[in-house]
C-alpha positions as CSV (number, residue, x, y, z in Angstrom):
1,X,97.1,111.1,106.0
2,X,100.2,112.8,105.6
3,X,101.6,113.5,102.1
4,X,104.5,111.9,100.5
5,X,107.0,115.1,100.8
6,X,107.1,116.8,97.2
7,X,105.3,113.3,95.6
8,X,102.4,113.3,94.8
9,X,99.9,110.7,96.5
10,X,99.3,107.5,94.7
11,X,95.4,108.0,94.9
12,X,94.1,109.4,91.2
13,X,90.7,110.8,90.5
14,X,90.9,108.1,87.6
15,X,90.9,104.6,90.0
16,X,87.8,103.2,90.7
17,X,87.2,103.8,94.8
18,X,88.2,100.3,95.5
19,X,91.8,100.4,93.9
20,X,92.0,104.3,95.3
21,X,91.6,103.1,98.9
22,X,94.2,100.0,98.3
23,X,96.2,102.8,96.8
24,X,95.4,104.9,100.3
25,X,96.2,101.7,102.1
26,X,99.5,100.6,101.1
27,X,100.6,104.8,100.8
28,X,99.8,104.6,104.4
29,X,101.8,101.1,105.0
30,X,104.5,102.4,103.6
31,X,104.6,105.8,105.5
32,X,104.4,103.9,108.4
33,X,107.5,102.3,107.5
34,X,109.5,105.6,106.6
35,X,112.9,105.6,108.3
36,X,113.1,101.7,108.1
37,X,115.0,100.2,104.9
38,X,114.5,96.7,105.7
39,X,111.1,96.8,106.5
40,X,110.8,99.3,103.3
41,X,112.3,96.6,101.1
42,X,110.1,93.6,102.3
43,X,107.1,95.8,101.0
44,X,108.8,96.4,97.8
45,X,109.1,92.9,97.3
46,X,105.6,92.4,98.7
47,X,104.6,94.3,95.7
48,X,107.0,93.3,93.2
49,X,105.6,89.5,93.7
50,X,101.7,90.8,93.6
51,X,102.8,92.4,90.3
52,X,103.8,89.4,89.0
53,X,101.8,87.3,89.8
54,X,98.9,89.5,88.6
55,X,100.6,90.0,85.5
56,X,101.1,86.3,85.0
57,X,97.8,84.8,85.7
58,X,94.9,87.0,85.9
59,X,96.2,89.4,83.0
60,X,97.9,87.0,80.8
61,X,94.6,84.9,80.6
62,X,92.6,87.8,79.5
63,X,94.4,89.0,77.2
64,X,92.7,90.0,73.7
65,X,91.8,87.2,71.1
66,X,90.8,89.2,68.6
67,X,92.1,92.7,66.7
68,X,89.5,95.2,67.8
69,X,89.9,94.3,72.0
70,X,93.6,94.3,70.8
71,X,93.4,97.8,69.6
72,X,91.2,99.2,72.5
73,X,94.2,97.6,74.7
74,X,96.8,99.3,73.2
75,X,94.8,102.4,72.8
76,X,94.1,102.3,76.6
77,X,97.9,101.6,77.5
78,X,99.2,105.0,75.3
79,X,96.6,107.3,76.9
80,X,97.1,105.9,80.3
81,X,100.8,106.0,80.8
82,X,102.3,103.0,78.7
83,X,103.0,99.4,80.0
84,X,103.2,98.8,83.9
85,X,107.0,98.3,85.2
86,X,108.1,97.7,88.5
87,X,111.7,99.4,88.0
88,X,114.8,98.2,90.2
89,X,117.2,101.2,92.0
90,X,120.6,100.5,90.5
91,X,123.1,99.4,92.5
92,X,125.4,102.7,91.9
93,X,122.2,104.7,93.3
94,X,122.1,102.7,95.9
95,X,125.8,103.2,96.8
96,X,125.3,106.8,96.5
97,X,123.8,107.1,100.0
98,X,126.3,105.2,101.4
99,X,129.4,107.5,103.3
100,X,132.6,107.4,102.0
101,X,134.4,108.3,104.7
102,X,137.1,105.2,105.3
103,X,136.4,105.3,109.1
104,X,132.6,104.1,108.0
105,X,133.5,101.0,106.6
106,X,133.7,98.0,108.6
107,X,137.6,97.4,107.3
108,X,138.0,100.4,109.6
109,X,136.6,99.1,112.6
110,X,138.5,95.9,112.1
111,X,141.7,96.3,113.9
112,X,143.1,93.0,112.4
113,X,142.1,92.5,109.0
114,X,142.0,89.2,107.4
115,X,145.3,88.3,105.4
């Protein structure tokens, strides 16, 4: 598989081989999508909605009942890497790749502009 540029690959000596070859899997998926925002994006939001709705059934109903599985939770999620987020590129970031050049923008190719 080729690598991610200067990433690192998603696949960890720490996931069990089932979660490191869905890891492999949707690394690959994606790679096979380089070049192609749109098609980019719909796996992004692919992933976004599996994250949610992970997080909101499956996780949320075993969640600890008691102090000590609490503890050994938390413990787990401050030697691990903290909480799972599924963070959003800002708008402005998003704009930075965007030309400014006035000839890209459509107004420019618009001879007659709406009044």
């Amino acid at each position: 598989m080729e690598p991610m540029g200067d990433r690192q690959s998603l696949v960890s000596d720490q996931l069990s081989p089932e979660l490191a070859a869905l890891a492999q899997r949707i690394e690959a998926v994606a790679l096979s999508r380089r070049g192609d925002e749109l098609a980019l994006l719909e796996l992004l939001r692919l992933l976004e909605q599996l994250h949610s709705q992970i997080r909101e059934t499956w996780f949320q109903e075993t969640l600890p009942t008691n102090r000590h599985r609490l503890y050994a939770l938390l413990r787990d999620i401050e030697a691990k890497g903290g909480w799972p987020y599924i963070k959003r590129m800002p708008l402005r970031s998003l704009l930075a790749y965007m030309d400014p050049s006035p000839e890209s923008s459509p107004e420019a190719n618009n001879p007659n502009p709406p009044t």
